[in-house]
C-alpha positions as CSV (number, residue, x, y, z in Angstrom):
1,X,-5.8,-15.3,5.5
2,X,-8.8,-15.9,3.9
3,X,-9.6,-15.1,0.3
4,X,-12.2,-13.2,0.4
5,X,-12.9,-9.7,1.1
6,X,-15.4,-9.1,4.0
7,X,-17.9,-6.2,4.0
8,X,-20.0,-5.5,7.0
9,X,-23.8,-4.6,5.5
10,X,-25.2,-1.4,8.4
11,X,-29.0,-1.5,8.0
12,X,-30.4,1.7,9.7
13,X,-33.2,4.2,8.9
14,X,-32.1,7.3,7.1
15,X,-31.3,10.2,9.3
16,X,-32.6,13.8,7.7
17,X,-31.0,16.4,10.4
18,X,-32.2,20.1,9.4
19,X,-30.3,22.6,10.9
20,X,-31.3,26.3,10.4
21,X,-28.2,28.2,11.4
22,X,-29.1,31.8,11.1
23,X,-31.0,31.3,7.7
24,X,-27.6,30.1,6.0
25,X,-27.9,26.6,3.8
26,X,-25.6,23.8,4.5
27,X,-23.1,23.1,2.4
28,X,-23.4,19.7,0.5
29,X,-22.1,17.4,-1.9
30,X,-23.7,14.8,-3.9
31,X,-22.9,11.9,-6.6
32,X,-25.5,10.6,-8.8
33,X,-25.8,7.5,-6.3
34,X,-28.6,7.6,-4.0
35,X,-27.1,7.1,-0.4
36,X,-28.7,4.5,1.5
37,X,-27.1,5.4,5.2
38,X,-26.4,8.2,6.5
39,X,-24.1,8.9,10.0
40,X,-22.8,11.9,11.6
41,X,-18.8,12.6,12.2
42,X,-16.0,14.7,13.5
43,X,-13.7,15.1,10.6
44,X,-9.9,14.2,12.4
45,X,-7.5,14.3,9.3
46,X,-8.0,15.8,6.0
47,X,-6.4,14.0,2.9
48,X,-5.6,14.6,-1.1
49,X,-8.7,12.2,-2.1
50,X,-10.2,10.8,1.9
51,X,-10.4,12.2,5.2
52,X,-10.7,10.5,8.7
53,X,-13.5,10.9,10.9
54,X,-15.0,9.7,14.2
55,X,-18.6,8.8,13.7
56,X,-20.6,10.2,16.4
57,X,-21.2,8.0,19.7
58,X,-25.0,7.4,18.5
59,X,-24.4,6.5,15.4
60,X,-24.2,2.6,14.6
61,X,-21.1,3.4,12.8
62,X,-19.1,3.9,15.4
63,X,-20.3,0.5,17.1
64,X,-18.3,-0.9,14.2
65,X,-15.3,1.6,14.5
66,X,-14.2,4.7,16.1
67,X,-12.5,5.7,13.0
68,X,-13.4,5.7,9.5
69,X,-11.6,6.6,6.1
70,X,-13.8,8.4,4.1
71,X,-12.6,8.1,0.2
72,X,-14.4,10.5,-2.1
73,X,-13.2,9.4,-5.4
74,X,-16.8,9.8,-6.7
75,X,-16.9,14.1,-5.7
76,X,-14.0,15.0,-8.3
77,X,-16.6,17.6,-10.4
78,X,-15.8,21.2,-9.9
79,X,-18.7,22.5,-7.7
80,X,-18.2,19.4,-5.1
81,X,-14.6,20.1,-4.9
82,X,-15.1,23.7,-4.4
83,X,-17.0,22.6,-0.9
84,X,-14.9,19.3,-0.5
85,X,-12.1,22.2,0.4
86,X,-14.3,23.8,2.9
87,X,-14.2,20.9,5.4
88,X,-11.3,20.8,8.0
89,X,-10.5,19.0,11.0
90,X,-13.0,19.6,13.7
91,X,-16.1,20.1,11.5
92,X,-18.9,18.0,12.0
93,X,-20.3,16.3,8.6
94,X,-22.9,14.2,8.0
95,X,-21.8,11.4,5.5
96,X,-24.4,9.1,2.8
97,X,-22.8,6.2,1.5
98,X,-24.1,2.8,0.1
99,X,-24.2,0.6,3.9
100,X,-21.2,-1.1,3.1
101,X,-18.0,-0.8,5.3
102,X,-14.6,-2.6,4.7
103,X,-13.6,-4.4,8.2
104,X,-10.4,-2.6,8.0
105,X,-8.5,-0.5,10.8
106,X,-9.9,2.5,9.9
107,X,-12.5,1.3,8.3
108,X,-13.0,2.3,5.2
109,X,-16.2,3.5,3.1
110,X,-16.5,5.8,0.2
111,X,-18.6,8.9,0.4
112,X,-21.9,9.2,-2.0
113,X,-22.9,12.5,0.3
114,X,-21.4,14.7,2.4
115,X,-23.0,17.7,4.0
116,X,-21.2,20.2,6.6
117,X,-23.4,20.5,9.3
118,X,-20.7,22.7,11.7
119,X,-17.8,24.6,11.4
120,X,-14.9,24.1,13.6
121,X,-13.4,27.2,15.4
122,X,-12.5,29.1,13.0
123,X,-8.7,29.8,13.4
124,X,-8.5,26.1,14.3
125,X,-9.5,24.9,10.8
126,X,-7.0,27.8,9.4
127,X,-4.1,26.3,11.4
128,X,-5.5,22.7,10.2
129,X,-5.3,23.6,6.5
130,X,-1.6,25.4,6.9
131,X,0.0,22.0,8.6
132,X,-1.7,20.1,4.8
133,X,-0.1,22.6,2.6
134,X,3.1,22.1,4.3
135,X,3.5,18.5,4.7
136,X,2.4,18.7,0.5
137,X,5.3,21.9,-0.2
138,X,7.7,19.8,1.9
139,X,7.2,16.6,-0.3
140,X,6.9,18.4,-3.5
141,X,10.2,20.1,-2.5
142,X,12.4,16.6,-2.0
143,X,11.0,16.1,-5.6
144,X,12.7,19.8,-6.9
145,X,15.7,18.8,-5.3
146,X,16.1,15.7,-7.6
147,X,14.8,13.2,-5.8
148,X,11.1,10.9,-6.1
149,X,8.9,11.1,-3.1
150,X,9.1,7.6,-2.3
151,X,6.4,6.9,-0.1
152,X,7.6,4.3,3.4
153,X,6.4,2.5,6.4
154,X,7.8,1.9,9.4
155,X,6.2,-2.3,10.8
156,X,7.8,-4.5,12.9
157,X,11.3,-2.5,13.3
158,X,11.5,-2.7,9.8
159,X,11.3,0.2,6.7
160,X,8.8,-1.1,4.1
161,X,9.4,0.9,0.8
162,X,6.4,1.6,-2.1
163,X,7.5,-0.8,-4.8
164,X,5.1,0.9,-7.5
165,X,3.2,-2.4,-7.7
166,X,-0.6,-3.1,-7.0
167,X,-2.1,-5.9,-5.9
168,X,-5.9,-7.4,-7.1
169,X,-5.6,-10.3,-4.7
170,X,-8.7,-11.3,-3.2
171,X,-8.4,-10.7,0.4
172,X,-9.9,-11.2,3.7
173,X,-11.6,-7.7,5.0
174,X,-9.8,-7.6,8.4
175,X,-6.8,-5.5,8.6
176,X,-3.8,-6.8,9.8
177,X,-1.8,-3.4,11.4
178,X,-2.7,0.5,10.9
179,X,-0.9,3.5,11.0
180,X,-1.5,6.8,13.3
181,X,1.6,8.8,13.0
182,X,3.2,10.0,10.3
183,X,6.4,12.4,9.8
184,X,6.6,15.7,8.0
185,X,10.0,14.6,5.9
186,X,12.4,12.1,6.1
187,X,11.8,8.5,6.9
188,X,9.7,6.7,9.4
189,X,11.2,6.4,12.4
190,X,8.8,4.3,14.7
191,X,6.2,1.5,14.4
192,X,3.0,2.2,12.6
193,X,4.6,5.4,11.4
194,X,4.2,6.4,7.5
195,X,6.0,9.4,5.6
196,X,2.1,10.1,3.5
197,X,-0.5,10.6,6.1
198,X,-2.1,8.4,8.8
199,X,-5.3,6.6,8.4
200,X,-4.2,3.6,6.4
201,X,-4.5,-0.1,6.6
202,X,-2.9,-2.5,6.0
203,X,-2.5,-7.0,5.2
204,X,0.8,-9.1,5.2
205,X,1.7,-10.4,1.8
206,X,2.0,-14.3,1.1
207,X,6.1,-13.6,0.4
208,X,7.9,-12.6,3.7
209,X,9.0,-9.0,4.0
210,X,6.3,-7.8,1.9
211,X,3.1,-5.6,3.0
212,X,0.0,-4.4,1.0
213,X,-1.2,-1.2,2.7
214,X,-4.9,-0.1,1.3
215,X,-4.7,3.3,0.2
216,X,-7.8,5.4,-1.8
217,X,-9.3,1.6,-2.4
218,X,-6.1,1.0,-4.3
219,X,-3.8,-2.1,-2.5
220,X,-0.2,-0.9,-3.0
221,X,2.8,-3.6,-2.4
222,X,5.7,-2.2,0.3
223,X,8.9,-4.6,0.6
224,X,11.5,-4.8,2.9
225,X,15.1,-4.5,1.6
226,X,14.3,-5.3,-2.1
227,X,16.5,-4.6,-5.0
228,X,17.6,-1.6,-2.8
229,X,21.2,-2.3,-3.2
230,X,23.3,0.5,-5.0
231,X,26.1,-1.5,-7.0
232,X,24.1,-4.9,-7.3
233,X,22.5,-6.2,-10.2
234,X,21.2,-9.6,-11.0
235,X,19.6,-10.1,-14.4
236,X,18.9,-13.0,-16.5
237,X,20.7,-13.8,-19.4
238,X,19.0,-17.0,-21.0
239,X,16.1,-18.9,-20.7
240,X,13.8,-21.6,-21.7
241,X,10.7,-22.5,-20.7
242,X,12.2,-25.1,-17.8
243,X,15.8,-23.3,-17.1
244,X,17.4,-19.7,-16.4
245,X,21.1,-18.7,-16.4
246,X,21.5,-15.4,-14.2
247,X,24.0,-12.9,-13.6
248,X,25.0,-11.0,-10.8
249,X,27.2,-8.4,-10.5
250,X,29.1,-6.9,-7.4
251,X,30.3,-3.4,-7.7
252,X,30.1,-2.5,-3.8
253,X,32.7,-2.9,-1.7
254,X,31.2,-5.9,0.8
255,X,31.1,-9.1,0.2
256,X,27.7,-10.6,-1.3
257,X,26.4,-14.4,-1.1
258,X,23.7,-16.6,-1.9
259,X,22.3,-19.8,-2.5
260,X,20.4,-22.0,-5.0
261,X,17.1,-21.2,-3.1
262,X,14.8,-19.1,-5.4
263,X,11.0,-18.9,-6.5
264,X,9.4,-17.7,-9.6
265,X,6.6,-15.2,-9.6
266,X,4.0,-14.8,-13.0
267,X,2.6,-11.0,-14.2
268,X,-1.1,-11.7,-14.1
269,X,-2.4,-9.0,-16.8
270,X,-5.6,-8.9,-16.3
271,X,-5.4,-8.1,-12.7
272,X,-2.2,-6.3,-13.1
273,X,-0.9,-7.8,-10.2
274,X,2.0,-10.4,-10.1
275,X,1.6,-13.8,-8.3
276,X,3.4,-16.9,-7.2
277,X,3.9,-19.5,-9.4
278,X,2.9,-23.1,-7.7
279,X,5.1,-25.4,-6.9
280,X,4.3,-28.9,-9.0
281,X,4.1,-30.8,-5.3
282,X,5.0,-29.7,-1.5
283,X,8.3,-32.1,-1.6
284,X,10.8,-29.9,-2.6
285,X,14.6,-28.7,-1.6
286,X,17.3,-27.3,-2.4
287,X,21.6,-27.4,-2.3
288,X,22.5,-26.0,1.0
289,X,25.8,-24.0,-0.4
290,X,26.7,-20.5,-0.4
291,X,28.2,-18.7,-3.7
292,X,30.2,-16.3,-3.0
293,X,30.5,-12.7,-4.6
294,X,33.3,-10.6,-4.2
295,X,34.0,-7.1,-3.8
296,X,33.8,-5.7,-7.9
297,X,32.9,-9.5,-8.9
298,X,30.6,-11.0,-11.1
299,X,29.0,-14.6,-10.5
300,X,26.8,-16.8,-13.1
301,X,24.1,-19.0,-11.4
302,X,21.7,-21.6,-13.6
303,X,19.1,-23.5,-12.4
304,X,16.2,-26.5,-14.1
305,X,12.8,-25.7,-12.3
306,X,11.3,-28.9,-14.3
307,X,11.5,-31.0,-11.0
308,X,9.7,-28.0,-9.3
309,X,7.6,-26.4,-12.0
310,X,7.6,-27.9,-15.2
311,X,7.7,-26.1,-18.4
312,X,6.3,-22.8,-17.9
313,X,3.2,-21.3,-20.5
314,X,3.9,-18.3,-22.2
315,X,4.0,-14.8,-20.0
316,X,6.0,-12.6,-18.5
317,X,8.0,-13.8,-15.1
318,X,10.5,-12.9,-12.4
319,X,13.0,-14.9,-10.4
320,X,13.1,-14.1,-6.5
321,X,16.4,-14.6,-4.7
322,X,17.8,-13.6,-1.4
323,X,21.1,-12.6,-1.2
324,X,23.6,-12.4,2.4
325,X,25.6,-8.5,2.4
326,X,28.9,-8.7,4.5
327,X,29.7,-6.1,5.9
328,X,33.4,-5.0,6.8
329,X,32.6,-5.0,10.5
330,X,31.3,-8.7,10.4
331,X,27.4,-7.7,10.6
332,X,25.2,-9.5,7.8
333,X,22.1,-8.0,6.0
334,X,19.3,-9.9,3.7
335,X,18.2,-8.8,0.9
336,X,15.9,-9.8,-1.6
337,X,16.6,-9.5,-5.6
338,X,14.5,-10.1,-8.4
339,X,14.9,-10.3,-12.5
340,X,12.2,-10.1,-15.0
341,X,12.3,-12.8,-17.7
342,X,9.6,-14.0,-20.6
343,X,8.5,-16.9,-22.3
344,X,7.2,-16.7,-25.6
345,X,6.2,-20.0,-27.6
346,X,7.6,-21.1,-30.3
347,X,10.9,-20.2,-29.8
């Protein structure tokens, strides 16, 4: 993937449609940007802060895609979100923005303008607006009952799960998978499938079993079958700046195991996001052996990463490990632990 995030530049005349239906003025909303473009849509899905349209067949836009997320992070003032609320699915809108579209799947843009040029049937857009407010009360209501709204994915057979993190990385602008389903409550049952709304895009991260999925411009980090075991702890419990000594702790009642394979992963502050830590050259191994854990166990691991990484600088880091669950039954899952750690100089 390449590092660098792609924008397709649209260059097209402006477009001034004036409609005079029955003497009434169109609705609109504007920033304090000038919009350069402007396109005509069909609004499909109506979110918290975007909606997704279908650009109309003439329009250039929809030689690029035939969908496109439409984040208005810029209308939050209270007379654009008064008529950001009149817009439903079906309406036809015409959209300003600056000319530059994310190569995403949607794409992606974000709004500068936004005018409604024609209401949808009527009862249709009442119908639309009942199916938001009860795909919001049902979330809101797992939250009352005591538990987070955790937001998931379904991708590949496998249930990628919000890990609260962000990602700053630069990227390529070409989408790797999207979503277009998305269930009411519950989990993700199928591929492509999300339990927040359809519309999104997504990359694959550079450590397996990890996704970044794009969601109101923000990348967020999904991983498969991390730290998502109940009774299984690893934490570290000394340190210098070129050797750990962990801990894990079994309290389930399977089986656990593991190897001396790991990697270490640096907190990058300024970008908020946390990165991989490079290897000192591309020779490198380790032990094949397996430790075992078992069942209300505890197990101490150590390692030197001077061979691999040298003495690390001062910062805040993690250790990655993958650990084997046995099942009674004889079936084996992976799963992937990690343990925060930090080096401070001088000490």
């Amino acid at each position: 993937m390449k590092k660098m995030k792609k924008i397709l530049f649209i260059s097209m005349m402006s477009i001034f449609i004036l409609l005079a239906g029955c003497g009434k003025e169109e609705e609109k909303v504007k920033t304090g940007v000038t919009a350069e473009v402007y396109f005509d849509a069909v609004v499909l899905e109506v979110n918290e802060s975007s909606f997704l349209v279908e650009p109309k067949e003439e329009s250039n836009e929809k030689k690029s895609a035939d969908k496109i997320v439409v984040s208005r992070k810029n209308m939050e003032d209270e007379e654009s979100l008064k008529i950001m609320e009149q817009i439903g699915v079906g309406d036809t809108v015409s959209i300003g923005y600056d000319g530059m579209i994310a190569e995403t799947y949607p794409a992606q843009i974000t709004a500068l303008e936004i005018t409604i040029l024609n209401k949808a049937d009527s009862s249709e857009n009442v119908n639309s607006t009942k199916e938001n407010v009860t795909n919001t009360t049902i979330n809101e209501s797992d939250a009352m009952d005591g538990e987070e709204f955790v937001r998931m994915v379904m991708l590949n057979d496998k249930l990628y799960v919000d890990t609260k993190e962000t990602s700053s990385m630069l990227r390529c602008g070409n989408a790797d998978f999207g979503f277009d389903s998305s269930v009411e409550k519950g989990k993700p049952t199928q591929n492509y499938q999300t339990n927040f709304g359809t519309g999104y895009a997504g990359q694959y991260s550079i450590r397996e079993n990890r996704v970044e999925i794009c969601i109101d411009d923000v990348w967020h980090v999904f991983a498969y079958q991390e730290n998502d075991l109940e009774g299984v702890t690893m934490e570290v419990t000394e340190n210098t700046k070129h050797t750990i000594t962990m801990e894990i702790k079994n309290t389930t009642d399977s089986k656990l195991q593991y190897g001396d394979d790991y990697s270490l992963e640096k907190y990058e502050e300024d970008i908020d996001t946390w990165t991989g830590v490079p290897y000192l050259n591309s020779d490198i191994g380790f032990h094949d052996i397996a430790y075992p854990v078992e069942k209300g166990k505890n197990s101490t691991w150590s390692a030197d990463w001077m061979n691999l990484y040298g003495e690390l600088e001062e910062g805040k880091y993690r250790v990655v490990k993958e650990v084997q669950v046995w099942q009674e039954s004889g079936e084996v899952s992976f799963h992937t632990l990690t343990a925060e750690f930090e080096i401070i100089e001088n000490e």
